[in-house]
C-alpha angles and dihedrals in degrees: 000000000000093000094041089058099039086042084053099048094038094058087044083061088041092055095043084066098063096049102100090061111039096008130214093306099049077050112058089035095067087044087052090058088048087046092054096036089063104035090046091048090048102039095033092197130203104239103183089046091074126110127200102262088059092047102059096062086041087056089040093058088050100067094043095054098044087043089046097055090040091047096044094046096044085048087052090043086058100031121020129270093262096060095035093051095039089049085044090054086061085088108057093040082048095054080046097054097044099060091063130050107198140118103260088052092047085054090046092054092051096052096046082050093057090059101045090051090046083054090051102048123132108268126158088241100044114134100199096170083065089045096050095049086058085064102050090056087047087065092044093061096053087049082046097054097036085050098050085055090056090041093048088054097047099045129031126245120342100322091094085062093037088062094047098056094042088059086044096055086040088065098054093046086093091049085055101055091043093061098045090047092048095050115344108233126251110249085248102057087046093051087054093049085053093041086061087048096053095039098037102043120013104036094054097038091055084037095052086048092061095036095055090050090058100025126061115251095244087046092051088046092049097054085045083071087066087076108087078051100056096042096059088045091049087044092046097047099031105036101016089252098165128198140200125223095255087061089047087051098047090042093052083044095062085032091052086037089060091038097052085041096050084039089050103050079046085060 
C-alpha cells in the first residue's frame, strides 16, 4: 500500500515536470496510452460482445476518467501537487460519508469542510481556477467510483475497466498527434510523461490488485486517506512545493475526516 501511493504521487511529480513542454494535456494524454496498454493487457475485453446497456456506463467512464486526470493535473500545474490532491481526495470521502447517516459521519463532513473552506479562503495569491479545477477532479472521481460499480455489475472481471480506458485513450489520441505536430517533444520530457503513465497507472493498479487479496477492503480505504499527505511531501521533497502550516492543518482535517469515517464503519 505504501509503494502503490508514493508510486502515484511520484509519477504525479514525474509528470509536472514535463509540463512546460507538452503541458497538462500532452501529459495526461500519454498517461492515458500507459493506462490503456496495461488494463487492456490485464481485462482483455470483448469488445464486440457488448451490448448497449454495458457500453453507456463504459463510455461514461470514459469521460470521467479522461476529464479526472485533466482536471487533477491541470489543478497540480496551477497549485502544487499537496492542495490539488488533497482537494481531489473530496470525492471519494464524499462518495464514503454519504452511504451512512450517522453522527460520527456528520462530524467527519464538517471537519473535511473546514478544511475545505480554510483551503479556500481569500488570499492575494489564491489561484481559484486551480482550485477549482481541483474540484472538478474531485467530482470525477465519485462519478468514477459510482460508475465502476455499475460497470463491475454489468460486465465480469476487469474487461468492463479495460474498455473504458481503451475509449478514453482513444479521445486524446488526437491530443497526442496535435502536440507532436505542433513541436515535436524532446525524448526527456516524453520519458516523463511515460514515467507518469507507468507510476501513476500501471504500478498501483497491479499493486492494488495484490494489496485487496491480502488486506481487508476497509483497511485498504483507511490507508487511502494517507494521500493528500504523501502528495504534499512528495511535492515538498521532489518539486519545492512548500506548505504552511494552515495548509498542513487543513490537509491533516479532510485526512483525520476519512480516517474517523473508515474506523467508524470497523467498529
Amino acid at each position: 500500500m505504501v509503494g502503490s501511493g508514493l508510486s502515484n504521487q511520484t509519477g504525479a511529480a514525474i509528470g509536472s515536470l514535463a509540463f512546460p513542454v507538452l503541458g497538462p494535456v500532452g501529459v495526461v494524454a500519454v498517461r492515458q496510452y500507459v493506462a490503456a496498454i496495461v488494463l487492456l493487457a490485464v481485462g482483455r475485453p470483448r469488445l464486440r460482445a457488448f451490448t448497449w446497456r454495458q457500453w453507456q456506463p463504459v463510455l461514461l467512464l470514459a469521460l470521467v476518467f479522461g476529464t479526472m486526470n485533466l482536471s487533477l493535473y491541470s489543478a497540480i500545474d496551477r497549485i502544487g501537487l499537496g492542495l490539488a490532491v488533497t482537494l481531489e481526495f473530496l470525492g471519494p470521502l464524499a462518495v464514503a460519508l454519504a452511504a451512512t447517516r450517522n453522527r460520527v459521519d456528520a462530524c467527519c463532513a464538517v471537519i473535511a469542510a473546514a478544511g475545505v473552506v480554510t483551503l479556500m479562503r481569500p488570499q492575494p495569491s489564491a489561484d481559484y481556477l486551480g482550485m477549482g479545477l481541483g474540484l472538478l477532479a474531485a467530482v470525477c472521481w465519485a462519478s468514477y467510483i459510482l460508475l465502476n460499480r455499475t460497470v463491475g455489475r454489468r460486465i465480469p472481471g476487469a474487461a468492463g475497466s479495460a474498455a473504458a480506458a481503451g475509449v478514453s485513450a482513444l479521445m486524446f489520441l488526437p491530443v497526442g498527434v496535435a502536440v507532436v505536430l505542433r513541436h515535436p517533444p524532446a525524448a526527456t520530457a516524453v520519458g516523463y510523461a511515460v514515467a507518469a503513465g507507468v507510476l501513476s497507472s500501471a504500478v498501483p493498479y497491479l499493486a492494488d490488485l495484490f494489496t485487496l487479496r491480502r488486506v481487508p477492503a476497509q483497511a485498504f480505504g483507511l490507508f487511502m486517506s494517507v494521500n493528500p499527505v504523501l502528495a504534499a511531501v512528495v511535492g515538498w521533497i521532489g518539486l519545492g512545493q512548500n506548505l504552511g502550516r494552515t495548509e498542513w492543518a487543513s490537509i491533516g482535517a479532510i485526512v483525520a475526516a476519512n480516517s474517523l469515517s473508515m474506523l467508524a464503519r470497523r467498529g
